[in-house]
Structure formats: structure tokens, C-alpha cells
C-alpha positions as CSV (number, residue, x, y, z in Angstrom):
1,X,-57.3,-6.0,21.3
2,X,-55.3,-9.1,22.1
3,X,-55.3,-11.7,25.2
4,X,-52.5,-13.7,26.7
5,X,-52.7,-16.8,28.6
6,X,-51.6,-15.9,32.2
7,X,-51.7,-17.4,35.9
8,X,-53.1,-21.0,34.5
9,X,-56.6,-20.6,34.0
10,X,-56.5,-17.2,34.1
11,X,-56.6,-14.3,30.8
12,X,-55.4,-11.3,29.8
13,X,-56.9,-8.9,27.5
14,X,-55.5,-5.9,26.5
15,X,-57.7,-2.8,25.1
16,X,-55.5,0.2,24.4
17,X,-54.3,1.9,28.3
18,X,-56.8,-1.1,30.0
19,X,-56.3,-4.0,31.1
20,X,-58.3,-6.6,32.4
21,X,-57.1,-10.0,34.1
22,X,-60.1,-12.4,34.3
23,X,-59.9,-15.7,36.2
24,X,-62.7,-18.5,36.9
25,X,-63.6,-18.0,40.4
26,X,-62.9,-21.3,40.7
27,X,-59.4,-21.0,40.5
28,X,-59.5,-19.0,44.0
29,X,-58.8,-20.4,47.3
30,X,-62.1,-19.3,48.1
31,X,-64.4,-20.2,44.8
32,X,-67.6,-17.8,46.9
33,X,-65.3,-14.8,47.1
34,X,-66.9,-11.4,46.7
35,X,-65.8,-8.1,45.0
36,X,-66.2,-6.7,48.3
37,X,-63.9,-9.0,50.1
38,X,-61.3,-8.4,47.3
39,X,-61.4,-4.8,47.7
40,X,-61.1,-4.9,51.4
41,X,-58.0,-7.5,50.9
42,X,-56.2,-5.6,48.7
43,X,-56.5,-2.1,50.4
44,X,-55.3,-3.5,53.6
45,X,-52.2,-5.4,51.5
46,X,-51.2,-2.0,49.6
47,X,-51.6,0.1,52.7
48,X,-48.8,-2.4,54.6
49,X,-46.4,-2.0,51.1
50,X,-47.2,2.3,51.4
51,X,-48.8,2.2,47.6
52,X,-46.0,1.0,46.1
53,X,-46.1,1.7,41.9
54,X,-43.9,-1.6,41.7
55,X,-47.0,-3.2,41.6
56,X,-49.0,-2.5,39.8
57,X,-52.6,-0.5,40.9
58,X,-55.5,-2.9,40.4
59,X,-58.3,0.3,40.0
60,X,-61.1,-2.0,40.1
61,X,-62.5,-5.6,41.1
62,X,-65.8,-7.0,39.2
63,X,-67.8,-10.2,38.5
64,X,-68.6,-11.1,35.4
65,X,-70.6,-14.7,35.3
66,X,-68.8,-16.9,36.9
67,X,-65.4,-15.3,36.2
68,X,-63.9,-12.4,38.7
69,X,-61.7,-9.5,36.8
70,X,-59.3,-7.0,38.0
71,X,-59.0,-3.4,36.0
72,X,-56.1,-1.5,35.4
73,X,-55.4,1.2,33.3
74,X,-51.8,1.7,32.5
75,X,-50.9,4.5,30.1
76,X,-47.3,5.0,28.3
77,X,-46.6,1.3,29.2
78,X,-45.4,-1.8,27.3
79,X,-45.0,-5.6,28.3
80,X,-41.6,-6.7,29.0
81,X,-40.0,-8.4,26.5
82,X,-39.9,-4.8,24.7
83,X,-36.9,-4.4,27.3
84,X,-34.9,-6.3,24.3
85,X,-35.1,-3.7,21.8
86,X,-33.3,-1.0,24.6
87,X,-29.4,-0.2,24.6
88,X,-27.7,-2.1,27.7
89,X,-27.4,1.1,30.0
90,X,-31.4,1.6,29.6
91,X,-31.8,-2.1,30.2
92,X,-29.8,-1.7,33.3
93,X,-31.6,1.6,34.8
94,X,-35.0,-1.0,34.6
95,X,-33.1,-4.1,36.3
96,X,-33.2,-1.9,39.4
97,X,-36.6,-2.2,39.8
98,X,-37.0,-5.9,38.7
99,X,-34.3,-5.9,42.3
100,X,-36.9,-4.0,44.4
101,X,-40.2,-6.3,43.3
102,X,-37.8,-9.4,44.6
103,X,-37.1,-7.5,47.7
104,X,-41.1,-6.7,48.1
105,X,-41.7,-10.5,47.9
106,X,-38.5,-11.5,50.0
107,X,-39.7,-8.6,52.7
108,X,-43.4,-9.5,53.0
109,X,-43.4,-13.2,52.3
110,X,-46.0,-12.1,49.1
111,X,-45.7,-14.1,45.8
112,X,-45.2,-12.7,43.0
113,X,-46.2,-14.2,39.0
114,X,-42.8,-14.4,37.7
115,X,-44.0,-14.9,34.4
116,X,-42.7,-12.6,31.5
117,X,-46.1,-11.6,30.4
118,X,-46.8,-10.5,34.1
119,X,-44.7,-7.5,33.8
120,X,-44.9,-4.3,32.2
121,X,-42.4,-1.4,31.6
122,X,-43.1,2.4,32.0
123,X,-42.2,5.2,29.1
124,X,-43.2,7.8,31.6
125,X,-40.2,10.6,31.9
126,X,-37.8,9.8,34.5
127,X,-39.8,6.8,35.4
128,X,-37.7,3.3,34.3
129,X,-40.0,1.1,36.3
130,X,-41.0,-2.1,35.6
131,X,-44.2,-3.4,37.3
132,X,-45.7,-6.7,38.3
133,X,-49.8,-7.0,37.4
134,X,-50.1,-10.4,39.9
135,X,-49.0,-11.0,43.2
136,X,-50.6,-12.5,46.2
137,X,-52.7,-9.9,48.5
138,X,-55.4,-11.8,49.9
139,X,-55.4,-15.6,51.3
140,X,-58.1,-15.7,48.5
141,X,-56.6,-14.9,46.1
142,X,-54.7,-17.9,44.1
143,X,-51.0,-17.4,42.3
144,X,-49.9,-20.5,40.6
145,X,-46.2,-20.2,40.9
146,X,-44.0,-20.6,44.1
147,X,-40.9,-19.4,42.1
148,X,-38.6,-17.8,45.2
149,X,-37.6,-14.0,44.5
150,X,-34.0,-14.6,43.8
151,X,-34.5,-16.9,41.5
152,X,-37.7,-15.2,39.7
153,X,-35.6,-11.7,39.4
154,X,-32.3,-13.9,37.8
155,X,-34.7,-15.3,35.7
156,X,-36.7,-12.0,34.3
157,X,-33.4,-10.1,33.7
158,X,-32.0,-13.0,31.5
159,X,-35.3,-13.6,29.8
160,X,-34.8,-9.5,29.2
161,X,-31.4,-10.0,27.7
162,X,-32.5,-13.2,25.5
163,X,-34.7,-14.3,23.2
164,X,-36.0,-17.1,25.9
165,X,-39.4,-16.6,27.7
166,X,-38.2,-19.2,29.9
167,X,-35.4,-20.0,31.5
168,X,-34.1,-23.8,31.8
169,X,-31.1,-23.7,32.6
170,X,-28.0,-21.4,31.6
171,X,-28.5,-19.1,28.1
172,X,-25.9,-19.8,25.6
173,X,-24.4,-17.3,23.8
174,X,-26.5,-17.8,20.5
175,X,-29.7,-16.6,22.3
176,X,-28.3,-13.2,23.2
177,X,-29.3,-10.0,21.7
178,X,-26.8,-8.2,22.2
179,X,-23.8,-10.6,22.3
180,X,-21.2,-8.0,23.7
181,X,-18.4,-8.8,26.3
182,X,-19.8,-6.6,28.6
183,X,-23.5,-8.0,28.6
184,X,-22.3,-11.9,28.9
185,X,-20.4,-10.8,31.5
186,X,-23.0,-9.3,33.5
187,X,-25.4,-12.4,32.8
188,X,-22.6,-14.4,34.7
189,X,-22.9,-12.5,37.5
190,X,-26.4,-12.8,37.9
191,X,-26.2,-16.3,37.4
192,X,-23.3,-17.1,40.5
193,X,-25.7,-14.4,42.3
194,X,-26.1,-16.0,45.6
195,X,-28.4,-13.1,47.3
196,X,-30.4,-10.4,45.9
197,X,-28.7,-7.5,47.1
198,X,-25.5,-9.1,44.9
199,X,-27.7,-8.1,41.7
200,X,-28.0,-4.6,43.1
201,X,-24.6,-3.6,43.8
202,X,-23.1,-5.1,40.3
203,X,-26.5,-3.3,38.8
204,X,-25.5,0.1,40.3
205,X,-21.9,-0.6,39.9
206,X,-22.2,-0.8,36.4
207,X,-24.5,2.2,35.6
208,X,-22.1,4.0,37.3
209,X,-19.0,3.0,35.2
210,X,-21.5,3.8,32.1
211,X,-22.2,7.4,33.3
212,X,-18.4,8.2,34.1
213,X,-17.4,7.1,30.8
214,X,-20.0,9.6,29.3
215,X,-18.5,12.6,31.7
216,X,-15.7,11.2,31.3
217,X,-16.1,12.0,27.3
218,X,-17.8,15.1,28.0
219,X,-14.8,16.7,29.7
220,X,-12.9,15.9,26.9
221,X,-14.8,17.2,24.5
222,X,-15.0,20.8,26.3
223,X,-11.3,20.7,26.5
224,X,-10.5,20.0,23.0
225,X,-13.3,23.3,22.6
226,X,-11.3,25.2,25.4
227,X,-8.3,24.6,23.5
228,X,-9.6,25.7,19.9
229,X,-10.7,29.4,21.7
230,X,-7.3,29.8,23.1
231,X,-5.5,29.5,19.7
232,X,-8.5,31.8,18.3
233,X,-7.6,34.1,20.7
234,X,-3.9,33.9,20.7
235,X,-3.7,34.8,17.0
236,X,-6.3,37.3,16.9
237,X,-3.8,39.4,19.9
238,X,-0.9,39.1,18.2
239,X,-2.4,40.3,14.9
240,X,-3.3,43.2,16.7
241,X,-0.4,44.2,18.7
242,X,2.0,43.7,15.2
243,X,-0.5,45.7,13.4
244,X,-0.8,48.4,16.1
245,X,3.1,48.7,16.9
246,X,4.2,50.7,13.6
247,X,1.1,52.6,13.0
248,X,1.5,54.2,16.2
249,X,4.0,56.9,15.5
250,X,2.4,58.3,12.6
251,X,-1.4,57.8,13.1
252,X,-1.9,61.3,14.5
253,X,0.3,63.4,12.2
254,X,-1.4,64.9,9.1
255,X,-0.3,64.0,5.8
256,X,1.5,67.2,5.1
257,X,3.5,66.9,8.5
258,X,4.5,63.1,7.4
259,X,5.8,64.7,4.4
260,X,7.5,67.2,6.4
261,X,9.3,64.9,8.7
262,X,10.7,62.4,5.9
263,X,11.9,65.1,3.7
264,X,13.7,66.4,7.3
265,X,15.5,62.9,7.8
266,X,16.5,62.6,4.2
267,X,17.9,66.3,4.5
268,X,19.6,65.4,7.5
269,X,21.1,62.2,6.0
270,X,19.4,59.5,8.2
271,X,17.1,57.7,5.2
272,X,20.0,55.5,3.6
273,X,23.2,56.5,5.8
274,X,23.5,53.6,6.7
275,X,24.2,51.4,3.4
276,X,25.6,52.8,0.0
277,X,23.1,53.5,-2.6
278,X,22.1,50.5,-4.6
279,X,23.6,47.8,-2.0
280,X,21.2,45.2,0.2
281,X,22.1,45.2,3.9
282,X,21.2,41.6,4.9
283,X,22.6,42.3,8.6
284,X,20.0,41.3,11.1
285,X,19.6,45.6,11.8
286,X,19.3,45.7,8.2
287,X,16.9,42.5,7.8
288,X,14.7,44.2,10.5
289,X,14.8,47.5,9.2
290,X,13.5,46.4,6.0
291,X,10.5,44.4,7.5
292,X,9.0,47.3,9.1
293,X,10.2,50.4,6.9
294,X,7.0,51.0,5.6
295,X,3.0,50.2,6.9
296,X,2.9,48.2,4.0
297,X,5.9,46.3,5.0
298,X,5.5,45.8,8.2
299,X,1.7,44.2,7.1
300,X,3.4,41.9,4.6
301,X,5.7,40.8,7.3
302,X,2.9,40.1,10.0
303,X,1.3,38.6,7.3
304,X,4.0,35.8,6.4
305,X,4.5,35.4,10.2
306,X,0.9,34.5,10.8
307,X,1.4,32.4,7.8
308,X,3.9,30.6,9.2
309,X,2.7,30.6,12.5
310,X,-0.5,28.7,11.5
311,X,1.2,26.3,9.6
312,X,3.3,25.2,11.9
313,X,0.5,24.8,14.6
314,X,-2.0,23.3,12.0
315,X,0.6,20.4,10.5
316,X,0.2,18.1,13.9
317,X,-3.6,18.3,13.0
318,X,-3.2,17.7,8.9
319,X,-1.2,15.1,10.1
320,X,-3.6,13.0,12.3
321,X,-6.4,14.0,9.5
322,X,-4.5,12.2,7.5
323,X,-3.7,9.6,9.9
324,X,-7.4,9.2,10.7
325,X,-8.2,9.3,6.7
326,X,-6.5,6.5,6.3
327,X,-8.0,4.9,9.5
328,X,-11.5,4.8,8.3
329,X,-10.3,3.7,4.9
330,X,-8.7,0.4,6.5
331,X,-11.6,0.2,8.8
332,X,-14.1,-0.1,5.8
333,X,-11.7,-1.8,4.0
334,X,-12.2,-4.2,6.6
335,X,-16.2,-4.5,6.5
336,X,-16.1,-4.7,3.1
337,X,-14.0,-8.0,3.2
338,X,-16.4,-9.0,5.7
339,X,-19.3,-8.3,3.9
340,X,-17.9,-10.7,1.4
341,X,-18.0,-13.9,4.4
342,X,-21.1,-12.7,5.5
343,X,-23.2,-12.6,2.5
344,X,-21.6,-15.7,1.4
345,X,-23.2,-16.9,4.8
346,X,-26.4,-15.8,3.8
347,X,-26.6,-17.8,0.4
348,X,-25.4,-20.8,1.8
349,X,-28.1,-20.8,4.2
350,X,-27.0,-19.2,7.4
351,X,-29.1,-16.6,8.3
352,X,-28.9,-16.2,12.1
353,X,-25.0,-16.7,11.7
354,X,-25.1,-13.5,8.8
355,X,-27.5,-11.4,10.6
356,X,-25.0,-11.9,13.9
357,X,-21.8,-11.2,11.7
358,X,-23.4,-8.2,10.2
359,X,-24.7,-6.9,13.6
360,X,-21.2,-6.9,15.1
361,X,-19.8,-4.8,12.4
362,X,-20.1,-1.2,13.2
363,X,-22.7,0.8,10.3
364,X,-20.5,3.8,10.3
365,X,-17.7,1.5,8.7
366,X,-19.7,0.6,6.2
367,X,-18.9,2.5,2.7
368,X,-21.6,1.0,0.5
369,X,-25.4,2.9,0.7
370,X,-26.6,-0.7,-0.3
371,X,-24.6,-2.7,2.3
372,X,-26.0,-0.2,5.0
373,X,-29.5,-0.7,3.7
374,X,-29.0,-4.6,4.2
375,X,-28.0,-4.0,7.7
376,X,-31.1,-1.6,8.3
377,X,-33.4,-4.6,6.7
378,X,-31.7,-6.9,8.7
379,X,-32.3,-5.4,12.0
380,X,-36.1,-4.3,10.8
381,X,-36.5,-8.2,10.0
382,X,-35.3,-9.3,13.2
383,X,-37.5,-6.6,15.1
384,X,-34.6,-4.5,16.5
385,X,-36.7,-1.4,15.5
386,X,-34.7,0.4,18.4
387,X,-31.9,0.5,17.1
388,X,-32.3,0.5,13.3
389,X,-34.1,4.1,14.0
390,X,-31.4,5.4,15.8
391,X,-28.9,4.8,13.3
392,X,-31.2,6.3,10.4
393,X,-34.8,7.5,11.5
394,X,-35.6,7.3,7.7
395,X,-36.5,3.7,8.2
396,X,-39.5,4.2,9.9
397,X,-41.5,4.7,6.3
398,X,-40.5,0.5,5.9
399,X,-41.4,0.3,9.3
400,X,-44.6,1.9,9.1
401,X,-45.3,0.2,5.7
402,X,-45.4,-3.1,7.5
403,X,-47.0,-3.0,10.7
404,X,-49.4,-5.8,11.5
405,X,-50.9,-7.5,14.5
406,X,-47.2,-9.4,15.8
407,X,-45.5,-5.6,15.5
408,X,-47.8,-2.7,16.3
409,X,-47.5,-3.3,20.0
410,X,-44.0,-3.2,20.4
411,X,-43.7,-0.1,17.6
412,X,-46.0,1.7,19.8
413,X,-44.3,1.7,22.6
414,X,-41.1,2.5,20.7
415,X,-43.2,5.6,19.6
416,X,-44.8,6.5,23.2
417,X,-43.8,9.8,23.3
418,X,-44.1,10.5,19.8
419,X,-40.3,10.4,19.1
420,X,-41.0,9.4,15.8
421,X,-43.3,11.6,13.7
422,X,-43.3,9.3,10.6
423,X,-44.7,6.1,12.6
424,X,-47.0,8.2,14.0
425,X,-48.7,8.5,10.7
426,X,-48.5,5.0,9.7
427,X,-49.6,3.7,13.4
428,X,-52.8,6.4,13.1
429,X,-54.0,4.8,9.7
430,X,-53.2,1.1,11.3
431,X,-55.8,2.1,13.8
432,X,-58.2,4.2,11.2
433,X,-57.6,7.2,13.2
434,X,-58.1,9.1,9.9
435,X,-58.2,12.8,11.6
436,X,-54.5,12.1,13.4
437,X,-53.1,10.5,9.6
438,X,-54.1,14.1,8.3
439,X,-52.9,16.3,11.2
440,X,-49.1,14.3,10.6
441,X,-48.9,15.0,7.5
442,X,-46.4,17.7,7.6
443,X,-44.0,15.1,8.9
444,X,-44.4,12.8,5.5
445,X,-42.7,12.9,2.2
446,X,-45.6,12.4,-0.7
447,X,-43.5,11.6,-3.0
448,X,-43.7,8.5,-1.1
449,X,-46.9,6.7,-3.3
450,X,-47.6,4.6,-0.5
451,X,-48.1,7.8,2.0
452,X,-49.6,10.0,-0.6
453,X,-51.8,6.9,-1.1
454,X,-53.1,6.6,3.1
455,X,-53.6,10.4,3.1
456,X,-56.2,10.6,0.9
457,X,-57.8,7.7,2.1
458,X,-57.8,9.5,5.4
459,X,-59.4,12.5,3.6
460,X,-61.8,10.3,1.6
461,X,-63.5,8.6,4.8
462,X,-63.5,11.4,6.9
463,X,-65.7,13.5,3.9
464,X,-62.5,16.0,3.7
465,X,-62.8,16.3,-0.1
466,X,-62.9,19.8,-0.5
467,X,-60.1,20.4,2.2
468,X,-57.7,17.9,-0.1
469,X,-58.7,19.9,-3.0
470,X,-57.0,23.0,-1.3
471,X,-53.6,20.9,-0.3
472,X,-53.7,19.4,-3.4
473,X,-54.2,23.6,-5.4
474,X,-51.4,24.7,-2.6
475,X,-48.8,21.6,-3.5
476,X,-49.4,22.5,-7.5
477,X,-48.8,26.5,-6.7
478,X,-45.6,25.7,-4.1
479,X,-44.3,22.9,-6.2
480,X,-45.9,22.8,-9.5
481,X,-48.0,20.4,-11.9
482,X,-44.6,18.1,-12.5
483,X,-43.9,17.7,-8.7
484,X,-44.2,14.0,-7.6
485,X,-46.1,15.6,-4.6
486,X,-48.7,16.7,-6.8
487,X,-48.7,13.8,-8.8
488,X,-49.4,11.4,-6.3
489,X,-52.1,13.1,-4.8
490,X,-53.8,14.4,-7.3
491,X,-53.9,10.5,-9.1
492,X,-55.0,9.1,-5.9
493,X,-57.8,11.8,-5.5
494,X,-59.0,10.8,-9.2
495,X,-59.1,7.1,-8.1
496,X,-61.1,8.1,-5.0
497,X,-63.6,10.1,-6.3
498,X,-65.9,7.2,-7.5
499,X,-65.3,5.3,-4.7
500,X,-66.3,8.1,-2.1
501,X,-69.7,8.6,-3.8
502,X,-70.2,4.8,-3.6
503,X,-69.1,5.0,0.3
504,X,-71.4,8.0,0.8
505,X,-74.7,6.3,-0.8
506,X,-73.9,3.4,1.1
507,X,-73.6,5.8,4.3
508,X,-76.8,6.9,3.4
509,X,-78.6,3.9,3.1
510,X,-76.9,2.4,6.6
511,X,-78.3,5.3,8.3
512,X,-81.7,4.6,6.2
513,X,-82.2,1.2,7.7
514,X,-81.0,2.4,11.1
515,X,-83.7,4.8,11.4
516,X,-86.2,2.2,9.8
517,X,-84.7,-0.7,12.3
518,X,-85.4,2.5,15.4
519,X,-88.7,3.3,14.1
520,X,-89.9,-0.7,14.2
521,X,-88.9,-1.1,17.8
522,X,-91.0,1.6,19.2
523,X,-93.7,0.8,17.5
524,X,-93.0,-2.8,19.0
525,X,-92.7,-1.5,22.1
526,X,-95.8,0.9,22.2
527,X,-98.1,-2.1,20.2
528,X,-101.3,-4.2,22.2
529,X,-100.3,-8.0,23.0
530,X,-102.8,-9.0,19.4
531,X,-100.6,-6.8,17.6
532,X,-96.9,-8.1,19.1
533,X,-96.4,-11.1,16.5
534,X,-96.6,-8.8,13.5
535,X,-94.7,-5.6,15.1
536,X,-92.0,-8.2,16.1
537,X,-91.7,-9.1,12.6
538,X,-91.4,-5.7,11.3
539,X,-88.7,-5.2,13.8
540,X,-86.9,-9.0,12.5
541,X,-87.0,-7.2,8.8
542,X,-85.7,-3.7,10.0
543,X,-82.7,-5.7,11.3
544,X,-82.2,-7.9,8.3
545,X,-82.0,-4.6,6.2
546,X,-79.6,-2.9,8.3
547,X,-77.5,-5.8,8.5
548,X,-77.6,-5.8,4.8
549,X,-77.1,-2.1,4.9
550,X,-74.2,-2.2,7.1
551,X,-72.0,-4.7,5.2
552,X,-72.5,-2.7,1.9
553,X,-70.8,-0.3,3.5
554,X,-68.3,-2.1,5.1
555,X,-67.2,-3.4,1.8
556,X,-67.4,-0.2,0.4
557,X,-65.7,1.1,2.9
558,X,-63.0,-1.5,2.9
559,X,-62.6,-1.2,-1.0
560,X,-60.7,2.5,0.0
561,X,-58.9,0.8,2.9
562,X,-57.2,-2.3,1.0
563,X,-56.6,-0.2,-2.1
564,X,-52.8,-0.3,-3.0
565,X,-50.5,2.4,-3.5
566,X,-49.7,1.4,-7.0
567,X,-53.8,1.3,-8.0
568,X,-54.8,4.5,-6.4
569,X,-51.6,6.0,-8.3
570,X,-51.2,5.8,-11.8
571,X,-47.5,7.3,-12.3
């Protein structure tokens, strides 16, 4: 659960898929507004707008004290500044709806929150909306800004492309994620923007530039296949007419008749009339007339042909191998020399200029397995998650290893859809969703202590013990007793065992008091007025020994949880 500051006075607190904005009522227009009045306000406002999902559904209005709170419930959704960690063209697809919630306030003279903890974006399938939780639909109803839609939207999509959660005055360059030509130059635009629909027409413009580059690439790419099946093709009918051409005359004559017919021609002087015995006849006639005086000849000959043939056609492509050989050599060449600057950076102090210098350098260039594992924990430590994943999903065990209460809300809407199977498993055991740890495992390396480590813990608190048993017996029989699978679990389930008969007498005794602390308060509740005093002191020492009860267990419990990889696993 976590709560931002939002609307002035006003909170909100986020539980999972809900959340609830809660205001004083005094910071209505009308501090003696009702639920009722709320509700028939805001079904008249959405009804004018046709139910628009730009805004987003309030499902429910309630008082709570003197505070009035709007539900939502909003699933596969994360707040905006999560819009950072996208590639430029998603980025772009959700700017098109920041466009349409100016237009909606523009349109029906509505204000909107433009506040970046207002807004929310949707990981629903082939829905890149991004939705506004506040906005004015009911005179009692009280927004504290008066920011005018042009300037709210230019505002949201820079505070998307930046690391600014407020915009002043003009970005500089430093404070862009992604510094590339093409994203400054888009911020410009939106900046000498002097009417909304400008934003939408160099928003569409660009998507579509981006999209016939791709088919632009994709045509290539089937012609350079089309190409490679016509040469396949081309060799594999020659082959077969050269092959077929001298086997013809003979292929239906028996042995003994091809006997008969060469012993004929030599009778009849046509063998060798046409040379003296022992002499070469290298006259074109003669040339040819050797190549295809036998099958066997005539196969050698197609044979060199091909030979040359495919040489010939293959040399442009050795060539440009070669040629792009020696490209990627001088193109890592080139990182490595600047890898030299931008560690040297990093010593003397420089950070954010490093991390930027390393950033613009493409990974693939990179030659070293160590540099590229500086550039993965560079991104990781700067919360590009995004991107780090895409360029080596492995990362998501270091990831996973260090989620915590700034991270797991962004990482789980990077994993929305399940994507990634690995932080699946480490966001399950962040939440103590034990069951979903085990059900992932398949998608886990255990020879990884730290996830061998989690997944017993998962079947330690969930009283699994015999199930582990069997994975651990099926692991020994697959991989055998030297495996570092086995190893890992099997230590870890030795360190467990003590501790899970502590957790379960401390189970035991929780549930003890609980049924002690139940007992006490009926007995309360069903005793005469002379006998209240004591039964209510009953009841006061029931509770004290379930409280007492209850933290046992929680520390008992908590001993498992905070257990490190390296104690659990002795190896």
C-alpha cells in the first residue's frame, strides 16, 4: 500500500487494482455535499462526455468521517512517470491520448488535475491510453489547478520524456532520458506548439514515419529471402537438366545391348577416327567431346561447373563478409577506446556524465562480457529496467534480487502481462505469495543460491515439506547428488527443518490463544451484569496472550523470511 499527496489537501492510496482518493469535505465548494449528490453529478457529467475511458471511471462515492472518497479499480495499470522506461515509438502511441484529455477539457470547459501523479497508463492489449483520475464534474466538486489544456498536455508529455515532475520552464538537454536527435527534436515542437491539434498532427506524423521504416525494413528483408530461393532454385535446375542430358540415350538399353552398340562403333571405326591413337585433341569438338564421353565424365564436368558457378556468385558475398568483419571489428574497436574516457569519467567522479557516455554507445558493439555487464548495471541502477531486459532478459535475477518499496511498482507494471517469468517469481515472494513462488519455479535456475534459497522458504511456510522432498528426490535422480541444483536445495531444506517445527509450534500456540481469546468473549457476552467485571478481565488476558502468541510467530516466521541465501546454503 502507498499514498501520494494529490489535489492539495487531498490523498491517494493505492491497494493493489484499487484506488481510493480521499479529500476533507471541506475542501469542496460545498463542505455539506452528499454521496448522493456526487453520484447524481457525476452520472450526468459522463453521460454528456459518452463514458469516455480517458477519464478515468470513479466506481463508487463514500463518506468516511469527515472525509468524502472516490473508488476506482484499475487493473493492468501503472502511474505515469512509468512512460520513461518505454522506447520513443510506445511513448508516442500514449501522447495521443494525453491530446484527446486536452481536447475533453478544451471541448467541455472541464478542468482537468494536470498533475503527474493524476494520471495513469493502461498495459491492457491494444489499449495505449493514458487516463486522468481528477477532473471537474460537479460545481461541488473542487480541483486546485486552473492549468489551461494546452499548456497541461505540453507539460505531461515533457514531464514523460524527462526526469522533471514539474515543468518551469524549458528542459535542458541533461534531464532527458533518452537524449536522441529525434526525441529533442520532437520536445521543440511541442514547446513552439501554439494549438493543440499542432501536437496531434506532428504526434501522428511521426508514428507514421516510425511504422514505414519498419515496412519499410520488412520488404527488404523478404527480398533479400526471395532472392536466396531463386539462386536455390536456379542451381538445383541446372544440376538436373546437365545430369539428365547424357543419361538419356542410354537409360533404357540393357547392359548387354550397351555393350553391343560400342563394340558396333568401334567395329565401324567411329570410337577414335577422329584423332591418332595416343594424341590429345584439345580442339573445342575435341575439348567437348572429352567432357561428356562417359557418365562419369560428364558428372565430373557438371560438377566443376557448379563449382565454379557458385564461386563466382558467392565471392561478392565473402567479400562484404569480410567487409562487414572488419566493420564490427572497427566499430568495437571504437567502444573500447571509449570505454577507456568513460570509465576514467566514472573515477574521477562523473557519474551522470559516464552513465550518459555509456548509454549512447550501442551494447552490441561492445566486445567485453564484463563491459556489457557494466552497462546492464548501469541501466538497472538508473531504473531503465525496460530496456536493460530487452537487451538481456537474464537480468531480471539482479532485478528481482533487489526489489524494494521505491521499485516494485514500476517492476510490476513492467511485468503486467507476465512477460517476464523470472520477476514473476521474485515479485510473488516480495509479496509472500508463497503458492505463485512455487508454481514459477520451472522458469528459475537453482543453481542460483539466492532462488534455491526463496523456494524453499515458499515450501517451508506453506507446510509443503513433503512435496519439496519429492522435487528435491526427482533433481538428485535427473541431475544427480553433485548437481548445484541439488545442492542448494537440499542445504537449504536442512537449514529449514528446525526452523519449520519452531514456526509450526508457534502456529499452534497462536491458534491456541485465538480459540482461548473466542471462548472469553462469549462467555462475556452471555455473563449477568455482577459477573461483567471479571468476564471482561478474562477477555483483557485472552487478548494479552494472543498478542503474545501472535508475535512469537511473527518472529518465528520472520526468522525464515530474512534468512540469507548464503546461511540457508552451506556450499
Amino acid at each position: 500500500m502507498s499514498t501520494l499527496k494529490i489535489n492539495h489537501f487531498g490523498e491517494l492510496e493505492v491497494i493493489g487494482n484499487n484506488l481510493v482518493y480521499f479529500s476533507p469535505v471541506t475542501e469542496f465548494n460545498n463542505s455539506n455535499v452528499t454521496t448522493e449528490k456526487l453520484k447524481e453529478d457525476y452520472s450526468k457529467f459522463m453521460d454528456k462526455l459518452n463514458y469516455t475511458e480517458l477519464l478515468a471511471p470513479i466506481n463508487e462515492f463514500t463518506e468516511s468521517g469527515k472525509f468524502m472518497e472516490f473508488h476506482y479499480q484499475q487493473e493492468n495499470t501503472a502511474f505515469y512517470h512509468t512512460i520513461r522506461n518505454l522506447d520513443f515509438e510506445k511513448q508516442l502511441k500514449y501522447f495521443r491520448s494525453i491530446v484527446e484529455i486536452a481536447n475533453i477539457q478544451k471541448t467541455y470547459d472541464t478542468q482537468i488535475l494536470w498533475q503527474i501523479e493524476n494520471f495513469i497508463l493502461s498495459h491492457e492489449e491494444n489499449d495505449q491510453q493514458i487516463r486522468a483520475l481528477l477532473y471537474e464534474f460537479s460545481d461541488d466538486f473542487k480541483v486546485y489547478d486552473n492549468t489551461d489544456a494546452l499548456t497541461g498536455m505540453k507539460n505531461l508529455i515533457l514531464m514523460g520524456l524527462t526526469k522533471l515532475n514539474n515543468i518551469i520552464g524549458k528542459p535542458n538537454k541533461a534531464d532527458f532520458i533518452n537524449k536522441s536527435d529525434e526525441v529533442i527534436d520532437f520536445a521543440e515542437s511541442v514547446l513552439q506548439a501554439k494549438e493543440i491539434d499542432d501536437i496531434k498532427t506532428d504526434v501522428n506524423n511521426r508514428i507514421d514515419i516510425i511504422e514505414q521504416r519498419k515496412e519499410e525494413e520488412r520488404k527488404r528483408l523478404e527480398k533479400e529471402q526471395e532472392e536466396k530461393q531463386k539462386n536455390k532454385k536456379f542451381f538445383k535446375g541446372k544440376n538436373k537438366k546437365h545430369t539428365s542430358k547424357n543419361s538419356s540415350k542410354n537409360e533404357n538399353l540393357s547392359p548387354k545391348e550397351q555393350i553391343r552398340r560400342k563394340l558396333k562403333q568401334q567395329y565401324n571405326g567411329k570410337a577414335n577416327d577422329d584423332q591418332p591413337k595416343g594424341k590429345k585433341d584439345f580442339s573445342l569438338k575435341g575439348i567437348k567431346k572429352a567432357m561428356f564421353s562417359s557418365t562419369r565424365n560428364t558428372i565430373l564436368t557438371i560438377v566443376c561447373m557448379l563449382a565454379v558457378v557458385t564461386l563466382v556468385i558467392s565471392l561478392p558475398s565473402i567479400i562484404n563478409s569480410n567487409s562487414k568483419d572488419k566493420a564490427q571489428a572497427e566499430r568495437e574497436q571504437k567502444a573500447n577506446n571509449k570505454l577507456s574516457t568513460i570509465y576514467r569519467d566514472y573515477i574521477n567522479g562523473d557519474k551522470e556524465k559516464a552513465h550518459q557516455e555509456m548509454f549512447a554507445l550501442n551494447y552490441k558493439d561492445i566486445p567485453k562480457k564484463e563491459d556489457k555487464k557494466v552497462y546492464l548495471d548501469w541501466l538497472i541502477e538508473e531504473k531503465k529496467y525496460t530496456k536493460a531486459l530487452d537487451l538481456n532478459k537474464n537480468v531480471a535475477y539482479k532485478i528481482g534480487s533487489n526489489l524494494n518499496k521505491d521499485n516494485i511498482d514500476s517492476i510490476k507494471s513492467i511485468n503486467a502481462k507476465d512477460n517476464y517469468k523470472i520477476l514473476t517469481f521474485y515479485i510473488a515472494d516480495y509479496d509472500d505469495k508463497f503458492q505463485t513462488v512455487i508454481e514459477n519455479e520451472k522458469y528459475v535456475d537453482l543453481k542460483r543460491k539466492d532462488v534455491a534459497n526463496k523456494l524453499v522458504q515458499a515450501y517451508t511456510l506453506t507446510n509443503q515439506e513433503e512435496e519439496l522432498d519429492k522435487k528435491i528426490d526427482k533433481i538428485r535422480d535427473k541431475e544427480g547428488t553433485s548437481s548445484k541444483e541439488y545442492k542448494n536445495l537440499n542445504s537449504a531444506k536442512q537449514y529449514y527443518d528446525t526452523n519449520s517445527d519452531e514456526l509450526k509450534d508457534k502456529l499452534d500456540e497462536k491458534k491456541k490463544a485465538s480459540d482461548e481469546l473466542d471462548k472469553a468473549k462469549k462467555e462475556y457476552d452471555k455473563a449477568k451484569d455482577k459477573d461483567k467485571e471479571d468476564k471482561k478481565k478474562d477477555v483483557e488476558r485472552a487478548e494479552d496472550k494472543y498478542d503474545h502468541a501472535k508475535d512469537r510467530y511473527k518472529k518465528a516466521y520472520d526468522k525464515i523470511v530474512d534468512t540469507k541465501p548464503n546461511d540457508a546454503i552451506d556450499n
